[in-house]
C-alpha positions in Angstrom: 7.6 -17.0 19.5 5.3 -17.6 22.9 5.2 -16.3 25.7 5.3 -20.2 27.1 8.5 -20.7 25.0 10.7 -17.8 26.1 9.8 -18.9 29.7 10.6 -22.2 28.7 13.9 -21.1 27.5 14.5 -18.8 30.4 14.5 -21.6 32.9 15.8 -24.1 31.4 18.8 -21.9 30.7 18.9 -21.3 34.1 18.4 -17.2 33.4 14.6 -16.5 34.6 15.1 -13.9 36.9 11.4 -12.6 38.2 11.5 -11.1 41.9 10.1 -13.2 44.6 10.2 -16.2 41.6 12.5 -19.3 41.1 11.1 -20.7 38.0 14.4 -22.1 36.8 14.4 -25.7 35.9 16.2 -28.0 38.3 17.6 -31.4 38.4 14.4 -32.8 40.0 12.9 -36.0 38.4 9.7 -33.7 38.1 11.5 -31.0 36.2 13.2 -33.3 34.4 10.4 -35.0 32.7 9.3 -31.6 31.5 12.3 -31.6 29.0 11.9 -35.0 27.7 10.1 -34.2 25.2 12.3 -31.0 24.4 15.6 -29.1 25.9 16.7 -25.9 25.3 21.0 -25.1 25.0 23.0 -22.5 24.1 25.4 -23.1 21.2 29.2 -20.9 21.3 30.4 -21.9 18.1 29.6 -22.2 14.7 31.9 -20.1 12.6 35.1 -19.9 13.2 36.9 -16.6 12.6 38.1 -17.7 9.1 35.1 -18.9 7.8 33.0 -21.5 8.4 34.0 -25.1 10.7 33.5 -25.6 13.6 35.7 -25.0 16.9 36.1 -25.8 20.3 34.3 -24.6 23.5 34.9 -26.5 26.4 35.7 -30.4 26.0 32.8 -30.5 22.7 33.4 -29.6 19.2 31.0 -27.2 18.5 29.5 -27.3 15.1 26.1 -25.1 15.3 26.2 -21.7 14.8 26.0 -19.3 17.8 22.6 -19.2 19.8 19.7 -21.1 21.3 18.7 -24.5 20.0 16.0 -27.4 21.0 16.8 -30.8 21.0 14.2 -33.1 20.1 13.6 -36.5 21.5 12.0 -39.5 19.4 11.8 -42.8 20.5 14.2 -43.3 17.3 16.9 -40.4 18.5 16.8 -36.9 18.2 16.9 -33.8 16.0 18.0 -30.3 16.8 16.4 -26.9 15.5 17.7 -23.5 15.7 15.4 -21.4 18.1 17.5 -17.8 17.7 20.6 -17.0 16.0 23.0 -14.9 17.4 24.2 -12.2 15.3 27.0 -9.8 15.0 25.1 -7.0 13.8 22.9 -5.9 10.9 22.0 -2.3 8.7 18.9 -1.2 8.1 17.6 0.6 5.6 14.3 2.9 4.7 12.3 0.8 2.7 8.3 2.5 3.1 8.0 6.3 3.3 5.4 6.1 5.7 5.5 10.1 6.9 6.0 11.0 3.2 2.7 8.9 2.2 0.8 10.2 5.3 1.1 13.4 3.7 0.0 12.8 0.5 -2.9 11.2 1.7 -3.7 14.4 4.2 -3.4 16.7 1.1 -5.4 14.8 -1.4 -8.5 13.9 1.2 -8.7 16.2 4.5 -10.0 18.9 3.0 -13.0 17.3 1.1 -13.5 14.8 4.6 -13.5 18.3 6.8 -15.6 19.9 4.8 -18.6 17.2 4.5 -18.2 16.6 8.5 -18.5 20.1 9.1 -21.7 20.9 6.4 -23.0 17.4 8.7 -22.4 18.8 11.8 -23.9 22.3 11.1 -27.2 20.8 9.6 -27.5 18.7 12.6 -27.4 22.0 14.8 -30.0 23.5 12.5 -26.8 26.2 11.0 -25.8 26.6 7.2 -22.6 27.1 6.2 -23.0 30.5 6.1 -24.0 31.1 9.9 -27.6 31.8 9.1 -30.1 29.7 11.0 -32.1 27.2 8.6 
């Protein structure tokens, strides 16, 4: 998702709140013609507490599940997509060990990398390993 579309969606949901700002769309015919093309709404319903149907918000049946949609327009009618789905919650799990391969990677190759930047390093100061001068 944009940056362009969650602006879009902030003010056209009436909720862009930026100080010293009032970028939320109006009932202009200027800001109007701006939606034509597509409108962002918030949809209540969805699923019903005993499964799925749909229920009643307001004086509309509401049959789309809880969250932002677009609406749209074509010269031939309309189509809606979900934009973001509300949710209840959600569990998440480990699934990479990232720390646990970090560490195998640290002791299978730092020692070998340490040791051939610091034999590099020496030689380019004119020192052997050893601390004699060359």
């Amino acid at each position: 998702m944009g940056r362009g579309q969650i602006v879009q969606i902030l003010s056209q949901l009436q909720a862009f709140n930026l100080a010293g700002s009032d970028a939320n769309a109006t009932n202009s015919k200027r800001s109007k013609a701006k939606r034509s093309k597509v409108e962002y709404f918030v949809a209540h319903g969805g699923e019903s507490r005993q499964g799925r149907g749909s229920w009643k918000h307001g004086d509309k049946m509401q049959h789309l599940r809880r969250g932002v949609w677009a609406r749209y327009r074509f010269s031939a009618g309309s189509a809606v997509k979900p934009v973001l789905l509300f949710v209840n919650g959600t569990r998440y799990g480990k699934r990479f060990d990232f720390v646990g391969t970090a560490q195998r990677v640290i002791d299978t190759r730092f020692k070998s990398h340490y040791e051939q930047r610091m034999h590099k390093q020496l030689a380019t100061l004119g020192l052997s390993a050893g601390g004699q001068g060359a």
